[in-house]
C-alpha positions in Angstrom: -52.3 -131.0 85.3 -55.1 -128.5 85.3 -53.0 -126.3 83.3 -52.4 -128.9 80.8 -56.1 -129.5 80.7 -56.9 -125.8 79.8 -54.4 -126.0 77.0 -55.7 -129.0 75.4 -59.3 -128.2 75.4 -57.8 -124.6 74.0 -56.1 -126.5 71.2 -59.3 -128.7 70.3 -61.4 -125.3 70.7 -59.0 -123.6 67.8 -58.5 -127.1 66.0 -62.6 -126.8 65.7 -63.9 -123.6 65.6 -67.3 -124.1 64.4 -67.7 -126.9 67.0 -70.9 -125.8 69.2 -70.2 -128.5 71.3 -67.6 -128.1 74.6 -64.4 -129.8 74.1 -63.8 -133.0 75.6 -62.1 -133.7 78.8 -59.4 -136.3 78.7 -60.8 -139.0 80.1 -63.3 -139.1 77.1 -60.6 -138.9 74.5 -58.3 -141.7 76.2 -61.5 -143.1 76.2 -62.1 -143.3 72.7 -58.1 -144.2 72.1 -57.5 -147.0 73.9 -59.5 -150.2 73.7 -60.2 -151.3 76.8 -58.8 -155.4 76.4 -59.3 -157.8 79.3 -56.3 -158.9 81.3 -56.3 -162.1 79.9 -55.8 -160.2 76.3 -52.9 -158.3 77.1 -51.6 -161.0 78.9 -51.9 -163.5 76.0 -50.5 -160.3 73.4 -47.6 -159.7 76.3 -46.5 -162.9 76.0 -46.9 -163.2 72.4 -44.9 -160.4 71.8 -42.4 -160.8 74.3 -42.0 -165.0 74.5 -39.3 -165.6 71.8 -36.8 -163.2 73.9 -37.0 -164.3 76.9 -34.7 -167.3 78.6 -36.0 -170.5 80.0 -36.4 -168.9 83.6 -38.3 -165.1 82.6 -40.5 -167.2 80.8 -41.4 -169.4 83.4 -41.1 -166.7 85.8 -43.6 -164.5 83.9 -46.4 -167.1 83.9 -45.9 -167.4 87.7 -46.9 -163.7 87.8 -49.4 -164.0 85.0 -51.2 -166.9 86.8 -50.7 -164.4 89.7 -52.7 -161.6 88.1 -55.2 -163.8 87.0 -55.8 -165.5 90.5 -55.8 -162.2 91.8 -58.1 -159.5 89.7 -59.6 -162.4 87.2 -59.0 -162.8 83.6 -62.4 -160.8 82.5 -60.7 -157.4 84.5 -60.3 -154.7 81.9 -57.1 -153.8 82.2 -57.3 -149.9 81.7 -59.9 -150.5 85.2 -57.0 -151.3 87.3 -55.5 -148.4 89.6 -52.5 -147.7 91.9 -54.7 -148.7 94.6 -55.3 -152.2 93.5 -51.8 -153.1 92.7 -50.7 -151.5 96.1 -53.3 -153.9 97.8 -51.9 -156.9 95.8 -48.3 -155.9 96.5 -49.2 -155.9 100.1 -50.6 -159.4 99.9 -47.8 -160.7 98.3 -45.4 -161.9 101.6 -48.7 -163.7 102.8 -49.4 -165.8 99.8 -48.0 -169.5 100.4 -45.8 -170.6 98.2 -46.5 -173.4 95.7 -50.6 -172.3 96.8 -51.6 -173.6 92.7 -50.4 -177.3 94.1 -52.8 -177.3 96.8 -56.0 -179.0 96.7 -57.2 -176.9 99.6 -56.8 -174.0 97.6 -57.9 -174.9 94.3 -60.5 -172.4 92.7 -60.1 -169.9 95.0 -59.2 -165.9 94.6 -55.8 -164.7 95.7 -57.7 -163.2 98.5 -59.1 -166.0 99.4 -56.0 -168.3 99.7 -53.9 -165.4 101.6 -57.5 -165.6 104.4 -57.0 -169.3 104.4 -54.0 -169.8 104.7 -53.6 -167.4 107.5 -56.6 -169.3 109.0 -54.9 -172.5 109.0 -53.9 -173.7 112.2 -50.5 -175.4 110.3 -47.5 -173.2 109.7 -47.3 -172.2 105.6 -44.2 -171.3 104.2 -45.1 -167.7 102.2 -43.3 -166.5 99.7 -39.6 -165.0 99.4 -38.7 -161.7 99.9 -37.1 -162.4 96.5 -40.2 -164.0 94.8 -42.0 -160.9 96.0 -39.6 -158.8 93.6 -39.8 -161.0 91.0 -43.4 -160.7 90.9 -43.2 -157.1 91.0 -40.2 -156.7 88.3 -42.8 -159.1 86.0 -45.8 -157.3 86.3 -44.0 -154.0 86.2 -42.4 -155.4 82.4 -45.9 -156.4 81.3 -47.7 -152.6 82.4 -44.7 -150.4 80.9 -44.9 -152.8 77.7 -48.7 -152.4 77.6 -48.4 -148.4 78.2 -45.8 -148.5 75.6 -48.0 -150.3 73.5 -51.1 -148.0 74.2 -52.9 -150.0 75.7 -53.1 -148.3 78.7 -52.3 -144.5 79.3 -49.4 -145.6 82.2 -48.8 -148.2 84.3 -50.6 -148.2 87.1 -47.8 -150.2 89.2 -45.0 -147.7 88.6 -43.2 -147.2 91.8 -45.9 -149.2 94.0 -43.5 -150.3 96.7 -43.5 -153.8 98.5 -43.9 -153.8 102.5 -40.9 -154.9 103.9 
């Protein structure tokens, strides 16, 4: 990566050879390139661009996983901000959230974190979701990152080989 680094800033250095100003590293040119959208806009263009495709059950499996991301990082949460760190944390929290948590009242208006504290709180046994669900949330959120990286939205998905506990 450093390597690659030298080469680029060689290539703008020859690309601009009366620049008196350094070359710019690549955070500040992926800077400039991609636009930095909320969640909730990539989510909203995601679907959009993906809705007519998909089948009765990815569409209503997606907006499980979209209400997911939302409960968890918040619609406002510029999308290119997210790191591996943050989808290993909610891939982690995933076989603690209770199923079916959006049809509680207890739970209503709270952050994914919150909910998952709660719930293990709670004196009353919660089923938590399925080993299976877990994947499907991952598969979901893993469509909507390589889509958005394809799209340029983001330099690469974040969530790429992020594994789930077992």
């Amino acid at each position: 990566q450093v390597q690659i680094e030298h080469v680029r800033r060689a290539i703008y250095r020859d690309s601009h050879p009366h620049s008196v100003e350094a070359a710019p590293d690549s955070g500040q040119v992926f800077g400039e390139r991609h636009s930095g959208q909320s969640l909730d806009q990539v989510l909203k263009a995601y679907r959009a661009d993906k809705e007519r495709t998909w089948k009765p059950a990815s569409g209503d499996a997606f907006r499980k996983a979209d209400t997911l991301l939302r409960d968890f990082f918040g619609s406002a949460k510029r999308i290119d901000s997210l790191s591996r760190s943050d989808f290993r944390e909610l891939f982690s929290l995933l076989p603690r959230v209770p199923s079916s948590y959006r049809k509680m009242k207890v739970f209503r208006g709270m952050p994914l974190r919150q909910v998952v504290d709660a719930a293990d709180a709670a004196e009353v046994n919660m089923a938590r979701l399925s080993e299976k669900s877990c994947k499907d949330y991952a598969v979901h959120i893993n469509s909507m990152l390589n889509w958005a990286a394809q799209e340029e939205i983001i330099v690469k998905n974040p969530a790429r080989g992020v594994s789930l506990p077992r």
